[in-house]
C-alpha positions in Angstrom: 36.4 -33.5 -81.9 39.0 -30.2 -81.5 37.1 -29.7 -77.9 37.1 -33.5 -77.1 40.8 -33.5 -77.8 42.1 -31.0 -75.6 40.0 -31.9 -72.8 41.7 -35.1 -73.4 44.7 -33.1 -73.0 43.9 -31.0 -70.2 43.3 -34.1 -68.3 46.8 -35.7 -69.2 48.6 -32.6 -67.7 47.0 -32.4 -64.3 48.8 -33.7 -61.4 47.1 -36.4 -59.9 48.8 -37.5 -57.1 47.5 -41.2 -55.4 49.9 -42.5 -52.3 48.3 -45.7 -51.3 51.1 -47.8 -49.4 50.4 -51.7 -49.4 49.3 -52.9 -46.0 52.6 -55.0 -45.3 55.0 -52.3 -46.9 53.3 -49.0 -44.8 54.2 -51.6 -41.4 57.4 -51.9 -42.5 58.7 -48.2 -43.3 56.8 -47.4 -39.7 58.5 -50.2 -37.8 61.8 -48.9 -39.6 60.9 -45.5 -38.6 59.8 -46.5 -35.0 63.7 -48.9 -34.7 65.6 -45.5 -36.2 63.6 -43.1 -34.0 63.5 -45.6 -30.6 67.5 -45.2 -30.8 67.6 -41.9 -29.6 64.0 -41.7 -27.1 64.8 -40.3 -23.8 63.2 -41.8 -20.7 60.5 -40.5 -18.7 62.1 -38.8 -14.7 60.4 -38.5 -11.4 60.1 -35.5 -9.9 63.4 -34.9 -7.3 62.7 -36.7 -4.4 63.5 -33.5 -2.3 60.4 -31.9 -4.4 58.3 -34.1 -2.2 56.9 -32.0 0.8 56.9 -33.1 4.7 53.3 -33.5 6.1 53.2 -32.9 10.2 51.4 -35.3 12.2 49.4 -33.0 14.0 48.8 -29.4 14.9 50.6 -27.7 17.7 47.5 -26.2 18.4 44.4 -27.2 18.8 41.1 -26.3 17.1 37.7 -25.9 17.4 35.4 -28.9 17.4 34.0 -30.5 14.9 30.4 -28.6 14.1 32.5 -25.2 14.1 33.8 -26.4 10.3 34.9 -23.4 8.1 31.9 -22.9 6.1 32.7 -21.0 2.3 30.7 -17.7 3.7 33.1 -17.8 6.6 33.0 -14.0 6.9 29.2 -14.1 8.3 30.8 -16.0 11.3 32.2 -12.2 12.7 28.2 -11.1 12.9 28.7 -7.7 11.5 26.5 -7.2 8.8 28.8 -4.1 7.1 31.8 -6.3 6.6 29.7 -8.8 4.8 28.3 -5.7 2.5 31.8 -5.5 1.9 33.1 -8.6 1.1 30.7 -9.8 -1.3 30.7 -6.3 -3.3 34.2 -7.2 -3.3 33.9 -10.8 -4.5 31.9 -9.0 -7.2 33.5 -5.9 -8.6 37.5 -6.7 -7.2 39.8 -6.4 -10.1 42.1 -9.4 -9.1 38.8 -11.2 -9.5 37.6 -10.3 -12.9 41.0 -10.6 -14.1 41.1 -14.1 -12.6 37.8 -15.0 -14.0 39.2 -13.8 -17.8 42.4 -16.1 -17.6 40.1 -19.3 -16.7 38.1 -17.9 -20.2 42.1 -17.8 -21.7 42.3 -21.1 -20.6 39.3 -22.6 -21.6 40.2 -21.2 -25.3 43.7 -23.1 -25.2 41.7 -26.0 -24.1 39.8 -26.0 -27.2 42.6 -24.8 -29.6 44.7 -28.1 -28.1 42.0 -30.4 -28.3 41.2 -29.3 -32.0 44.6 -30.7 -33.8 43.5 -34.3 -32.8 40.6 -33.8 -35.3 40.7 -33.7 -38.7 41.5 -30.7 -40.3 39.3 -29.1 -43.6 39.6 -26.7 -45.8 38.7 -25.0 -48.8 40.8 -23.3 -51.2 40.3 -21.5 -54.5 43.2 -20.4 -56.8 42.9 -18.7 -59.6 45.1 -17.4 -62.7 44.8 -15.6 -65.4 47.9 -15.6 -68.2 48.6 -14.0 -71.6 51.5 -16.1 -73.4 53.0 -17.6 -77.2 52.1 -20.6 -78.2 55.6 -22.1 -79.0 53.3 -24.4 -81.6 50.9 -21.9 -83.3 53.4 -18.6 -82.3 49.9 -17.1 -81.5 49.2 -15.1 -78.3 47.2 -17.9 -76.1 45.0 -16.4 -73.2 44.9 -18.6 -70.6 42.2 -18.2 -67.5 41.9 -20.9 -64.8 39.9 -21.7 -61.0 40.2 -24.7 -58.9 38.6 -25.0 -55.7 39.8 -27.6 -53.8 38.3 -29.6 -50.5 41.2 -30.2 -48.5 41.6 -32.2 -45.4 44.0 -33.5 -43.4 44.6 -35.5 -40.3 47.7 -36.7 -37.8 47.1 -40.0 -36.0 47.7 -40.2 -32.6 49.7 -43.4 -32.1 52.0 -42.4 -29.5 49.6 -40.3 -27.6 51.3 -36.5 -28.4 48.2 -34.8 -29.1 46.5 -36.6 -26.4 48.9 -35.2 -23.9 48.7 -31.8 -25.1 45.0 -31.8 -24.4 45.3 -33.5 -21.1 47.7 -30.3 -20.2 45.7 -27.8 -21.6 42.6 -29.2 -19.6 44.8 -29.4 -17.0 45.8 -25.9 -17.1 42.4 -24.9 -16.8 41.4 -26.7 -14.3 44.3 -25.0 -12.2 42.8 -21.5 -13.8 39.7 -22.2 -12.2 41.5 -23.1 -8.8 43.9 -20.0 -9.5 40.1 -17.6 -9.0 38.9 -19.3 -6.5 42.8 -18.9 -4.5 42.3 -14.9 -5.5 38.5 -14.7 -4.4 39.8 -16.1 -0.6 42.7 -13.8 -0.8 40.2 -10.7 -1.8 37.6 -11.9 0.8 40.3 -12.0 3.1 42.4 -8.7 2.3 39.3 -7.3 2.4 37.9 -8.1 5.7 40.8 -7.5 7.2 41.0 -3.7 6.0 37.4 -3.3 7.0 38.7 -4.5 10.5 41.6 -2.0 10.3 39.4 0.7 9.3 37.1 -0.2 12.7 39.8 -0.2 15.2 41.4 3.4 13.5 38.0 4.6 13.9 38.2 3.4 17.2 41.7 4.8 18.6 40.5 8.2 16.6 37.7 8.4 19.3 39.9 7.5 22.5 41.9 10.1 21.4 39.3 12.6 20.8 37.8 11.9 24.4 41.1 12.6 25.9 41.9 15.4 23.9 38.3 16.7 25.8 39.1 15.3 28.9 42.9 17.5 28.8 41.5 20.5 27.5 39.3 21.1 30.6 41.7 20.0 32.7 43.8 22.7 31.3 41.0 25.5 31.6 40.9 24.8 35.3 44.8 24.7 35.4 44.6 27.9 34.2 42.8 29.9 36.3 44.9 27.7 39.2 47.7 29.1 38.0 46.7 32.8 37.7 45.8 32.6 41.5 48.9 31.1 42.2 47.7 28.2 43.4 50.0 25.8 41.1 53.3 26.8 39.5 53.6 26.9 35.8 55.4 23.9 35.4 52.5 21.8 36.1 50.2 23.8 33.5 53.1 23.7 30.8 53.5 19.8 30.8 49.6 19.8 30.8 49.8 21.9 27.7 52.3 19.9 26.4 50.3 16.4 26.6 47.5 17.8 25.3 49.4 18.6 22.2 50.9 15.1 22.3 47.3 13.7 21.9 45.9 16.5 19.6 48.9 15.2 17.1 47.9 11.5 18.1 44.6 12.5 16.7 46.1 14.4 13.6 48.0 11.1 12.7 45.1 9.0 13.5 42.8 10.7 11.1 45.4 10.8 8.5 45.7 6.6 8.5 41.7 6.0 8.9 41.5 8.2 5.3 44.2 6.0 3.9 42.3 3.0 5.0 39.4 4.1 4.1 40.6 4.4 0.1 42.7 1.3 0.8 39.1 -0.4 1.4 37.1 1.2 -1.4 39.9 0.5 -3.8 39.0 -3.5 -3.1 35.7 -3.3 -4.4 36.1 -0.9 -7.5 38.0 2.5 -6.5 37.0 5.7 -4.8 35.3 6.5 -8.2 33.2 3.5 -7.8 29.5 4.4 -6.8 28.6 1.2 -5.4 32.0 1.5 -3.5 30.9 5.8 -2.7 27.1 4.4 -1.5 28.7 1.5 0.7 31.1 3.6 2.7 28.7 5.9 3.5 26.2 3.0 4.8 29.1 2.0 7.0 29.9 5.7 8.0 25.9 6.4 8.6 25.9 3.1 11.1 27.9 4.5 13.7 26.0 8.0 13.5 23.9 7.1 16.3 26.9 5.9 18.7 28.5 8.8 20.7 32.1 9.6 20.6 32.8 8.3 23.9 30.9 5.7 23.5 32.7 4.8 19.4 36.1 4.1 21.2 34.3 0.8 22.8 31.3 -0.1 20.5 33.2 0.4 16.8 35.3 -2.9 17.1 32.7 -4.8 19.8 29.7 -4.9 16.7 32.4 -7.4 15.2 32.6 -11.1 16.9 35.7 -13.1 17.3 34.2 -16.1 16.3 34.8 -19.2 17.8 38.4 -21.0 16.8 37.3 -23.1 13.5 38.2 -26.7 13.3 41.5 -27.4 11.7 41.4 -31.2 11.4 44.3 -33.1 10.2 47.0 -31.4 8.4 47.5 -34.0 5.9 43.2 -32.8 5.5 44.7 -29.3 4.4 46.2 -30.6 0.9 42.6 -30.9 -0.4 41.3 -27.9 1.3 43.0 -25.1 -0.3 42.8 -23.9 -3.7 46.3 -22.6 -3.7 47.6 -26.0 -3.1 45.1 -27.6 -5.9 46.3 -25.0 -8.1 50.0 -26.1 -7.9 49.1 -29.4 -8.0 47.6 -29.4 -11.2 50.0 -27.0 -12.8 52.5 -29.7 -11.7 50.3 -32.4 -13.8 50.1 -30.0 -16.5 53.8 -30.2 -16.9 54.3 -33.8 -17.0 51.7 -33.9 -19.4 53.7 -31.5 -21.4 56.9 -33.5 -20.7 55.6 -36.9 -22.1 54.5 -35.2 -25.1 58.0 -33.9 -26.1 59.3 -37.0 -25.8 56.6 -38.5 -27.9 57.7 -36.0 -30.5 60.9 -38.4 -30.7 58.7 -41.0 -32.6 57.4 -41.1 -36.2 54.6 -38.6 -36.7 51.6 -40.6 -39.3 49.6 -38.5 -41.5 46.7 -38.7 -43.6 45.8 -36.2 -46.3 43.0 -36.1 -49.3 42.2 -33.5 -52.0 39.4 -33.0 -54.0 38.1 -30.3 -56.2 37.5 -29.3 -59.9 39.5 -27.8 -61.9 37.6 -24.5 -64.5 40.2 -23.5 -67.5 38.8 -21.0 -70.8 40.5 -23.9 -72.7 37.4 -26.4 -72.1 34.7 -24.0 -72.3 35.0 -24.1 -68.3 33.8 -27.4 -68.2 34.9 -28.9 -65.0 37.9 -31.3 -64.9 37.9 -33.1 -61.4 41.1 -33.3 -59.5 41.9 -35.5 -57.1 44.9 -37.1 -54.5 45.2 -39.1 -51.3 48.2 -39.4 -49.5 50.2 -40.1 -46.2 52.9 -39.8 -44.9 55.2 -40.9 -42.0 57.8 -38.5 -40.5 60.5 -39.6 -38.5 63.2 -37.2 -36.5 66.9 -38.6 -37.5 68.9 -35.6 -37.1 67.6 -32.2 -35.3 70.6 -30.4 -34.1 69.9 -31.1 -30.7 66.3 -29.5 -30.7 64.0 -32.4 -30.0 66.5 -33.0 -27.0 66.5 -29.1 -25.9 62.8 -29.1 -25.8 62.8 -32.1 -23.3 65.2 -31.1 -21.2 63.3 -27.8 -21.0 59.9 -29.5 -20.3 61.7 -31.7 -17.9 63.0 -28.7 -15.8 59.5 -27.2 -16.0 58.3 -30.2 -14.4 60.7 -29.9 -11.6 60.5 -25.9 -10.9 56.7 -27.1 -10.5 57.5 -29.6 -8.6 59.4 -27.2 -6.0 56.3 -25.0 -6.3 54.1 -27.3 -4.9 56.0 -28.0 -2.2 56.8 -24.4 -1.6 53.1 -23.6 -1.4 52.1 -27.0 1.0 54.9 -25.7 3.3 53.5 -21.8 3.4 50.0 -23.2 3.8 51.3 -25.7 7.3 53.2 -22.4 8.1 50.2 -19.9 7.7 47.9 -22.8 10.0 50.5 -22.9 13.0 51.2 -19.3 12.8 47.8 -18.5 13.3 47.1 -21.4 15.7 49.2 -20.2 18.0 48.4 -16.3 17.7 45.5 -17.1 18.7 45.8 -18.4 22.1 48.7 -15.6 22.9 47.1 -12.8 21.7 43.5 -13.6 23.8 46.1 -14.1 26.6 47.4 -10.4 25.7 44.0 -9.3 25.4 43.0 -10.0 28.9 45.8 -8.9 30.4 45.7 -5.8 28.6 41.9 -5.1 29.8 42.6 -5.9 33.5 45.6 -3.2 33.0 42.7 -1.1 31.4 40.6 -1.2 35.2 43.9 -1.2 37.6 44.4 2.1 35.6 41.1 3.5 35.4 40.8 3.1 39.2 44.3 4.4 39.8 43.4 8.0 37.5 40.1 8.3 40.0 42.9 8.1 43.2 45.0 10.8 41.3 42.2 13.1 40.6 41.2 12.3 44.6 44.6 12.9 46.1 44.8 16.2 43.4 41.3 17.8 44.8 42.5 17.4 48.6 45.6 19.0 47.8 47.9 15.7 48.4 49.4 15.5 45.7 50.3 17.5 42.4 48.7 17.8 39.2 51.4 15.9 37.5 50.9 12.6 39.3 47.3 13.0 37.6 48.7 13.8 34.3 50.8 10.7 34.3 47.5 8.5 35.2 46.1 10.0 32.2 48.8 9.1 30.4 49.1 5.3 31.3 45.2 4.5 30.9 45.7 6.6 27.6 48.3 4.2 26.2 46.6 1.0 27.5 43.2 2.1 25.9 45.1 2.1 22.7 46.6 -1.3 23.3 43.5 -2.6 23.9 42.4 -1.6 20.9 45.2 -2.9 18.7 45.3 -6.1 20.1 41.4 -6.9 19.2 42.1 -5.6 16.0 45.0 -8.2 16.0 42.7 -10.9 17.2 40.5 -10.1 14.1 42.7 -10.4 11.8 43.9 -13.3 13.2 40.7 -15.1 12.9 40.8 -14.0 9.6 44.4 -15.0 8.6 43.2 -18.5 10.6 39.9 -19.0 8.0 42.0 -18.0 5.1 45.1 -20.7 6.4 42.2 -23.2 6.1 41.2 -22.7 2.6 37.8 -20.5 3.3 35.9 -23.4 3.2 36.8 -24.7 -0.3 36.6 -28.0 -1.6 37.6 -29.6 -4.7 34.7 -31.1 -6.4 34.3 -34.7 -7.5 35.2 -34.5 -10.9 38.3 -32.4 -9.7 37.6 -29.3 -11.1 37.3 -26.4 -8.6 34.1 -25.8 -6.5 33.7 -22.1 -6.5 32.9 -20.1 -3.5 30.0 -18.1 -3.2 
């Protein structure tokens, strides 16, 4: 009887808390809320009209035709095997890439942490006590030892679609991530290519040089013994001597920048401490081992292929072409995503919550007392201070600086197409011109060494033969590695070949 008593008690002192609103009166203090809170809801805004970028109606230029397509392995179109090697090692190992690939991982977390707090939420919880005090009735010291686990669990409708946006952002977001890597792995293809192509035509001028530098030093062991017979003065053998030195230190310097571009490439695919990087550059080294240096200066940069011009198509084509732009796009979407769930944080937030557990006390022998509540509530903003306001205002201006970021990207991507367009037909006009200055000069240095053997004419108007085909030899070689990268800037201006997918998540590149 004593124990039936005070479990009796026990029972009549735990709070039980049961919120069940009538059907008609929960409508009610929710269409109250909803008329108090609809007072104060800002309106949804456009992005600024001058947010909206100008699309050209055609190139300047023309392109290739239509089978010449840029195809997502665009690099094998420049036939040189090496600069493939190094690309994809690149695509592989670059750190821009790995680091790209873990923020799409970041992203996909957020996705899932967003899309969780539209679900319901449980939990379990345990408290315990355990309390030594005087019984105000008996003046006895009463020991007093308790548990309660409790289920808990909780969940927030969605009326007004809050949650619902900040999932849509936060897939959104990641689905610019994903563009984001495939805009760094075109920009690492590219980078890369085009230092491999800088490396080739170093290599290249490093050899001229070195076969001139050959060429002048005979010339100045003949000189020489000229002058000690007194055959020419020493003027002629000191400005010999002197452009000798000129190309010796042209050699120096050239050396020096093909090192430096040689790190400059390893450093793309993992570092000069890398071993794939280590056994890579010394394939590429060990491929032109077999090529002479007079014969490097002509055959280092002619292995590589200026591929045919790829076909541009129509600019307004170039929106869905490049993951830079896709990227900006949806980080744009993201934003309004973001901005129409601040402002559905100006309406009434509904929630549901339930507890359940048991409740162990020393008083009842431990014998479980259950414990139970169900609840909800409905909480509607009436005065913040200006924060709910803040917040939208702030999303709102998000929305716009993305706005102005899209635009600022479509107009660089029309920029990077025309620039390269029309490189391309200037600098194969410079090209040509610069080889056919190349022969003229090369025939003009065999009449100075002519009229310089019959005695016609002095040394000096030999040297200064030398000089010219020199300096054009060098052009020549500048201006292919110019058209190279050009062909490379013109590939990259296109998107490398990318395409969004149908689902409109990012189609990666190889």
């Amino acid at each position: 009887m004593m124990k039936t008593a005070i479990k009796s008690q026990m029972r009549s002192r735990i709070p039980v808390r049961v919120l069940c609103l009538a059907p008609r009166a929960s409508l009610s203090a929710l269409a109250a809320a909803c008329l108090l809170s609809a007072c104060s809801v800002p309106s949804l805004s456009h992005a600024p009209d001058l947010a909206q970028p100008a699309v050209p109606q055609a190139w300047s230029q023309s392109g290739g035709s239509a089978a010449s397509a840029v195809q997502a392995d665009w690099w094998k179109a420049f036939g040189d095997s090496a600069l493939s090697d190094w690309v994809e090692l690149a695509l592989l190992r670059n750190n821009d890439v790995l680091t790209a690939m873990a923020r799409v991982d970041e992203a996909r977390a957020n996705l899932d942490i967003a899309g969780s707090a539209s679900a319901p939420q449980v939990s379990l919880s345990a408290p315990g006590s355990a309390n030594r005090s005087m019984s105000a009735r008996t003046g006895q010291m009463v020991h007093v030892r308790s548990a309660q686990p409790v289920l808990q669990a909780s969940w927030e409708l969605d009326l007004w679609n809050r949650l619902g946006s900040l999932s849509q952002a936060a897939q959104q977001r990641l689905q610019a991530s994903q563009a984001d890597q495939d805009a760094v792995r075109l920009t690492v293809s590219a980078t890369t290519a085009q230092t491999y192509i800088g490396l080739r035509s170093l290599q290249a001028q490093q050899a001229v040089a070195q076969s001139t530098v050959k060429s002048r030093e005979n010339a100045v062991r003949l000189l020489g013994d000229q002058v000690r017979v007194g055959y020419i003065s020493q003027l002629q053998l000191s400005q010999a001597l002197a452009e000798l030195e000129s190309v010796r230190q042209s050699v120096q310097q050239l050396s020096l920048a093909t090192e430096r571009q040689r790190i400059a490439l390893m450093q793309l695919v993992g570092g000069v401490g890398d071993e794939q990087a280590q056994a890579l550059m010394q394939r590429t080294l060990n491929g032109m081992s077999s090529v002479t240096p007079e014969q490097l200066g002509t055959k280092v940069l002619d292995r590589i292929q200026l591929p045919e011009m790829p076909a541009t198509g129509l600019p307004s084509a170039l929106l869905e072409r490049r993951p830079d732009i896709a990227r900006a796009q949806l980080q744009l979407a993201a934003t309004d995503s973001n901005l129409a769930a601040q402002r559905a944080a100006f309406l009434p937030q509904v929630s549901l919550s339930a507890n359940f557990g048991s409740l162990f006390i020393n008083a009842l022998d431990y014998n479980p007392a259950r414990v139970w509540s169900l609840g909800g509530s409905i909480l509607a903003p009436l005065f913040t201070g200006g924060r709910l306001q803040g917040q939208f205002d702030a999303a709102s201006a998000q929305r716009d600086q993305a706005a102005y970021a899209y635009r600022g990207v479509v107009i660089k991507a029309f920029g990077d197409v025309e620039t390269a367009l029309v490189s391309s037909q200037q600098l194969q006009s410079q090209w040509q011109h610069a080889k056919e200055r190349e022969k003229i000069l090369s025939v003009t240095l065999g009449f100075a060494k002519d009229r310089y053997d019959a005695g016609y004419a002095s040394y000096l108007e030999e040297l200064d033969a030398q000089r010219n085909l020199f300096a054009v030899q060098q052009e020549v070689v500048r201006l292919r590695q110019t058209q190279l990268e050009n062909a490379v800037a013109l590939y990259q201006a296109l998107g490398g070949g990318w395409q969004r997918a149908a689902d409109g998540n990012a189609d990666p590149q190889p």
